[in-house]
N, C-alpha and C positions, 0 to 999 in steps of 0.2 A: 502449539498455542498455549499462552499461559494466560495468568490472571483468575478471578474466582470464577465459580461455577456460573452466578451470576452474572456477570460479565459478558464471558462466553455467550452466555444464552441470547444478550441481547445485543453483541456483535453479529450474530447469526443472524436473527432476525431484523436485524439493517441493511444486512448483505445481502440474505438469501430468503426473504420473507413469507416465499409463496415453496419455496422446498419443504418437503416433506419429512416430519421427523416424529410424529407417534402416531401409531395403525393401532387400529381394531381387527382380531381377524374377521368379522365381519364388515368390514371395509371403510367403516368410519377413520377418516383419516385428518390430521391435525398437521398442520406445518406451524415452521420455527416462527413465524408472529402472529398466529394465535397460540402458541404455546408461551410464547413469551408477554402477551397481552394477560391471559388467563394466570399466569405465575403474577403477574406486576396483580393481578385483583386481587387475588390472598395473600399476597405480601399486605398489600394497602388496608386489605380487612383485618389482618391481625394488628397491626400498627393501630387499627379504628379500636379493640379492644385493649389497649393499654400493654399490651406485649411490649417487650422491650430487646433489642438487638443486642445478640447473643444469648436472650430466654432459650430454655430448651422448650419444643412444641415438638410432640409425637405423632405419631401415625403408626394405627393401629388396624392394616387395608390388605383385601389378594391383593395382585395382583390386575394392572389395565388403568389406561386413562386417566380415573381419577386419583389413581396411587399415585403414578408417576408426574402428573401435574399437582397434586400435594407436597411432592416431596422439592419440586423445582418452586412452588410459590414459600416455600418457608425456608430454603434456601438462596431465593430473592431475595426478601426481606431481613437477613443477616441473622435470621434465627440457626438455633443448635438442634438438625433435625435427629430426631430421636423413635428410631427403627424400633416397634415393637414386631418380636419372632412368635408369630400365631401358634405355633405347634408348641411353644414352649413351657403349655402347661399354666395354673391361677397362681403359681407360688411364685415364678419365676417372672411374668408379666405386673404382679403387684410389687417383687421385688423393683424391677427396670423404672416404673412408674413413678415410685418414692426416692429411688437412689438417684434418677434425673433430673429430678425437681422440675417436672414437666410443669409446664401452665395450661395447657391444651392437649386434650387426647384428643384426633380425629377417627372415627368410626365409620363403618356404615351398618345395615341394618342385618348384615353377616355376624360383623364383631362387635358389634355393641354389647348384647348380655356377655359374655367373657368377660370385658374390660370392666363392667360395670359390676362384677361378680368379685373382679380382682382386688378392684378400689375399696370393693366395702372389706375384705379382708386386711387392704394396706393400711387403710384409714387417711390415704392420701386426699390432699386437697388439689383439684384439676377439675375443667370443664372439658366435658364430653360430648363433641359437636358431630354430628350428621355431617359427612362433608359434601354430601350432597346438596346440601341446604345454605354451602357457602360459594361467595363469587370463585370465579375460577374452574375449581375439579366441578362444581355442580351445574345441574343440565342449565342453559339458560346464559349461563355466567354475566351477571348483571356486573354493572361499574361499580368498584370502590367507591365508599364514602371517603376514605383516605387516600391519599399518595403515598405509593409505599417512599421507604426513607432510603437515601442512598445505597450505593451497590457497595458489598462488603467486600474486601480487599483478598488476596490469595491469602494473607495469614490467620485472618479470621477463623475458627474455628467452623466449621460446618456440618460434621455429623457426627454423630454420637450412638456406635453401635456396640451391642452385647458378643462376646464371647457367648459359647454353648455351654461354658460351667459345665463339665461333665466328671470335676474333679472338684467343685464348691460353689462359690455364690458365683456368678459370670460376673467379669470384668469388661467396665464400661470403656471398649477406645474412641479416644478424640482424636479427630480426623480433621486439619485444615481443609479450608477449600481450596489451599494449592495441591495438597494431599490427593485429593478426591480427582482432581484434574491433572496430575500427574499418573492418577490407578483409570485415566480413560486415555490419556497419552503414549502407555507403556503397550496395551493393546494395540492400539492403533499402529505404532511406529513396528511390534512383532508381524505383525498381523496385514500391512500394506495396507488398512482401510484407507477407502476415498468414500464422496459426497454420492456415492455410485453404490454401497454398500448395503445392505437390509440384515438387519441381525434377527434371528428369531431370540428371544426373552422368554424362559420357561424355568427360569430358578427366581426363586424370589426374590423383591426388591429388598425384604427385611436383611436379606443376606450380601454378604460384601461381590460376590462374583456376580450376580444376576443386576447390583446398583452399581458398580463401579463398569464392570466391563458391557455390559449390554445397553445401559443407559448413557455413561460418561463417552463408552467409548464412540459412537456414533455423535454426540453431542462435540467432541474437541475433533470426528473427524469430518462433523458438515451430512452424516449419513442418517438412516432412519432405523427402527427397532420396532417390530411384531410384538404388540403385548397380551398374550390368551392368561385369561383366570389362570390357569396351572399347566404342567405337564402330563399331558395326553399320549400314552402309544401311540392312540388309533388317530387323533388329532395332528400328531405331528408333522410327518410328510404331507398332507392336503392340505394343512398352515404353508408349509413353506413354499409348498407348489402355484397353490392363489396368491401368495403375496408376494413370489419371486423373489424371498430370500436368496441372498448370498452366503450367508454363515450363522452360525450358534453357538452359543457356548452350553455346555450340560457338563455332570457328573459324571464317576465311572457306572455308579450304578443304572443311572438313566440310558447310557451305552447298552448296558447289559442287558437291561428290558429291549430296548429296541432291537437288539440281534437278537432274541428268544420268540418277537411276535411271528407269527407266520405269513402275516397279509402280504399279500404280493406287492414286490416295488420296482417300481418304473422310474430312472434315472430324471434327474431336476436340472435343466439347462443352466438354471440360475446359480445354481447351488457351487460355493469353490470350495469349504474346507469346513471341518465341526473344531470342534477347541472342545478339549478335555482338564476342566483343575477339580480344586479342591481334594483332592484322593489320587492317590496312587493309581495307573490303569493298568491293568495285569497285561502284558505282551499279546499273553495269546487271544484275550477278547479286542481289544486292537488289531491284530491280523485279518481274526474273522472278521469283523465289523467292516472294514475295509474291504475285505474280499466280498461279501456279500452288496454291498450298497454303492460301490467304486467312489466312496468320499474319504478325503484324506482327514485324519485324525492326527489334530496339534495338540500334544503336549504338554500341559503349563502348568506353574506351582504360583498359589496365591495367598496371602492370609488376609484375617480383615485388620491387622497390625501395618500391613502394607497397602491401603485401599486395593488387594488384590495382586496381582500378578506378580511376582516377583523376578520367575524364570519362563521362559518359553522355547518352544523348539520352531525352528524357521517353517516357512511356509517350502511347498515342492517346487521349485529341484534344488530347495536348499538340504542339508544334511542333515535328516529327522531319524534322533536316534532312538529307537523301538525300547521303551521300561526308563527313559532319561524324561524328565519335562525342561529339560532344554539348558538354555543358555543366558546368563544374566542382559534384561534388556531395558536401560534406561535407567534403573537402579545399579549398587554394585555388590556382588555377592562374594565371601569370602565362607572356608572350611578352617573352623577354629578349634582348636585343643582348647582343653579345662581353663585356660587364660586369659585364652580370648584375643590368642596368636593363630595366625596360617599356618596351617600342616602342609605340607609338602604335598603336591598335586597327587591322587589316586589312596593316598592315606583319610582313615575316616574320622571324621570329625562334628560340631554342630555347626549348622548353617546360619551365616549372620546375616544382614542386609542395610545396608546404608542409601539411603536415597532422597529424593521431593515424597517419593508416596511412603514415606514411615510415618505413624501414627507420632501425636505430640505428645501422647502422656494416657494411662490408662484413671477416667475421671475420681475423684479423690481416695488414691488409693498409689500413695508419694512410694512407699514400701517395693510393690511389685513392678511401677514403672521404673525402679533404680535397679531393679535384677531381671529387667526387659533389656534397655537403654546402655550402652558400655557411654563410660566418661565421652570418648567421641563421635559417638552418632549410631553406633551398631546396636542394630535390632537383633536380641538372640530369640532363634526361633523356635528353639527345643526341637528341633530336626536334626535327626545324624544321616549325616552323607559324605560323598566321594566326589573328587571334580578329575574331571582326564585332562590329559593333555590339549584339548581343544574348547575346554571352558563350559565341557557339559556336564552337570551336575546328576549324581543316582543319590535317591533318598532312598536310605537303606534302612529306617525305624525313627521312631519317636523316644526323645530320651525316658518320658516316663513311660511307655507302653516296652521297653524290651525286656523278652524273656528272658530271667538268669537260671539257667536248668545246668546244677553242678558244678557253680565256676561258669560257664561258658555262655557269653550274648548272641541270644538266637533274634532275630526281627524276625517280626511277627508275619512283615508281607511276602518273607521267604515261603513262609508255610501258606499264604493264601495263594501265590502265583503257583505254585504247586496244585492246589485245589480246583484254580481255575482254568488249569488242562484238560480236565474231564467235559464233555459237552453240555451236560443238563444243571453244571454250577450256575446260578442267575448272580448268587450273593456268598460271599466265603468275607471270613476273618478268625484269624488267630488269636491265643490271648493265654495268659498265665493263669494258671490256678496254683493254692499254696498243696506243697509235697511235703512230707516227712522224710523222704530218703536224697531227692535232689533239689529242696528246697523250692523248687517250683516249679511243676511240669506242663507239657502244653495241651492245651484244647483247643477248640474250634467249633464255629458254626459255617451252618450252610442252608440257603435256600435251592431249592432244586426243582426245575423246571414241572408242572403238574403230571408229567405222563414218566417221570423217571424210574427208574428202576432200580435207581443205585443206594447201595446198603451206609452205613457206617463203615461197614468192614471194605470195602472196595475202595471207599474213600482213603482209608488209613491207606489201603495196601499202596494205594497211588501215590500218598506221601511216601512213600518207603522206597519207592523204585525210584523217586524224583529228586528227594533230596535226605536222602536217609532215616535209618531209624531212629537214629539218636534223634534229630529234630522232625520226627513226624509226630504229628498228635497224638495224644491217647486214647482220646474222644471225639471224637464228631459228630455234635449235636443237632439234627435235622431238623431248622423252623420256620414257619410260614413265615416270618420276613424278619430280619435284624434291627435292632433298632439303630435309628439315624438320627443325624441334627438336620438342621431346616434346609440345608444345601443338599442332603442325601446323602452324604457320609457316614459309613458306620461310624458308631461310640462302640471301642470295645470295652471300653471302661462297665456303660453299660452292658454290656453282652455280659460278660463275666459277674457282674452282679444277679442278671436274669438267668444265669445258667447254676449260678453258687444258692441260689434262691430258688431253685426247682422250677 
């Protein structure tokens, strides 16, 4: 299916108008024409407020209902919707807010003081609306005074989401809405979605995996998507179990908590396959996961450069290979040398990406999108990896995250899938500290399940039998949780800051 997001929405709701496409887990259920009624009333009211198509209008919301119906009524209306990331702190929320040149922040009575906390810091100028209080997401959803204004075209620009800046200010990407509907396309065509489908949604919409692939993807395949305030252990499986979910997508770390809880599980009729991006999954938490729950776990590599997915591994009895996220699907992925030529298949290199889901430009900021962007279309994504012979891809480190200890590049997830052989790892990541004798030697953090018993020293030794001395840590620093960006991905950028900083 192509054409913009809008579009979609309201071919849907021509065709299929009493089908079902956003859940409460408490049963409150929405189909595509009143989702699409409710998105045409906030298009119509911002248009009533002098907004202009392709203004950026934020939202600033968890997760449920009126998020996702905020984000489809300002994408109605041809506006640039502009993801604010909750977690990301007053500096980084007042930076997003000024550098977007938002005209509307939407709230609720959650995020209101933050945002309004932020603005007085940025000294930005922006109206800060209850969206409660407005047609569409709000209860009641009364008529537009306005019509909204024609349906914006696939090249229109349509979202506007922040990088984690975990190395400076976060860079703004612009995302067509062919973009955005090519990153709900690419799931869909991996993935076998039909109109038959239920996604459970437990990564946030701020972020590009939980808006591209749980909302787009269900939306370009005709299917429906679970929206809970946040990710629950205890909530998870009796979500998917009352709402006869089919699939999900989560993190590696969200995997990890859920093999660690102990509650008893009783297998989900409904249930066909989890989908694991954003982060590398360690093998062996993959196995057990699987062993323990009999759901199969797909593989995939996403950024928010690509509205999401990039690579994928097939669904069973296709060929899912264990530590790979798969296979290029729908985009095209190439392993390049310093030039920005293909290395020879199994030789290592950075991972490029050409496709409909590559971002259009990182917003004004000409510099970094011309050392994203190659002259013909390639996205470089500062991932080093390998492609085999059958077109599947191993990410083997990040260009700026590898360890150089003596001359020699160690990746860093060598040293965590090492870590996470041991049973009571929940959370492991590797990371460089600076050395005087090998210019830079390695450390480590780790979360470890509450009843553990395991030392630093047991941990080292286990690096040492698994992948040698030379690249086992030196240190392994045991803490109550790592820190993450808004998807749950370790930052070892920050770890190594929070461990150099005592």
């Amino acid at each position: 299916m192509s054409g913009s997001v809008a579009a979609i929405l309201e071919t849907r709701a021509a065709q299929t108008p009493d089908a079902p496409f956003l859940l409460a887990p408490d049963g409150e259920t929405l189909t595509y024409g009143q989702v699409a009624h409710r998105a045409q009333a906030l298009a119509g009211w911002l248009a009533g407020q002098g907004i202009m198509p392709g203004d950026s209008v934020a939202w600033a919301l968890p997760n449920g209902l009126p998020s996702a119906l905020c984000l489809l009524g300002i994408l109605r209306g041809g506006y640039l919707a502009t993801a604010i990331n909750l977690v990301a702190g007053r500096d980084i929320i007042a930076y997003v807010l000024d550098h977007s040149d938002a005209k509307i922040v939407f709230v609720n009575a959650e995020t209101e003081p933050s945002v309004r906390e932020a603005l007085a810091q940025s000294g930005a100028q922006l109206r800060v609306v209850d969206v409660s209080t407005c047609p569409g997401p709000g209860p009641g959803s009364p008529g537009a005074a306005t019509e909204p204004g024609s349906l914006p075209d696939a090249s229109a620009d349509g979202l506007l989401m922040y990088t984690s800046g975990t190395t400076g200010r976060p860079k703004g990407v612009t995302l067509t809405h062919g973009a955005m509907v090519a990153g709900g396309q690419y799931p869909t065509t991996a993935h076998e979605l039909t109109p038959q489908d239920r996604a459970l949604c437990v990564l946030p919409l701020y972020h590009i995996n939980g808006l591209c692939v749980t909302i787009m993807g269900p939306l370009v395949s005709g299917g429906s998507v679970v929206l809970p305030p946040k990710f629950s252990v205890k909530q998870f499986w009796p979500i998917i179990r009352a709402r006869a979910c089919t699939w999900f997508s989560v993190v590696p770390t969200q995997i990890s908590y859920l093999l660690h809880d102990e509650t008893p599980f009783e297998p989900i009729p409904s249930l066909r396959f989890g989908r694991s991006a954003s982060a590398p999954l360690s093998p062996d938490v993959q196995t057990a996961f699987e062993t323990r729950f009999d759901v199969p776990i797909v593989e995939t590599m996403g950024l928010t450069e690509t509205a999401a997915q990039i690579l994928s591994n097939p669904l069973p009895p296709g060929t899912r290979k264990i530590g790979s996220p798969g296979v290029a699907v729908g985009n095209a992925v190439m392993i390049a040398d310093t030039t920005q030529r293909e290395t020879p298949r199994g030789e290592e290199g950075e991972v490029l990406v050409r496709g409909a889901n590559v971002m259009r430009c990182y917003r004004k900021n000409p510099e970094a999108t011309r050392e994203a962007l190659t002259p013909d279309g390639w996205l470089r994504t500062g991932d080093l990896g390998r492609m085999d012979a059958d077109g599947y891809v191993t990410i083997t480190g990040r260009l700026k995250e590898l360890i150089i200890k003596g001359g020699e590049n160690i990746a860093p997830r060598e040293v965590d899938e090492a870590l996470y052989t041991h049973a009571d790892v929940i959370e492991a990541a590797a990371f460089a500290c600076p050395c005087e004798r090998y210019g830079q030697r390695i450390e480590a953090g780790v979360m470890l399940a509450g009843d553990s018993t395991a030392t630093e020293a047991t941990l080292i030794a286990l690096c040492i039998e698994r992948i040698g001395a030379f690249k086992a840590p030196d240190r392994v620093h045991v803490l109550p949780e790592l820190p993450k960006g808004p998807s749950g991905k370790i930052q070892r950028i920050k770890l190594a800051a929070l461990v150099l900083d005592g």
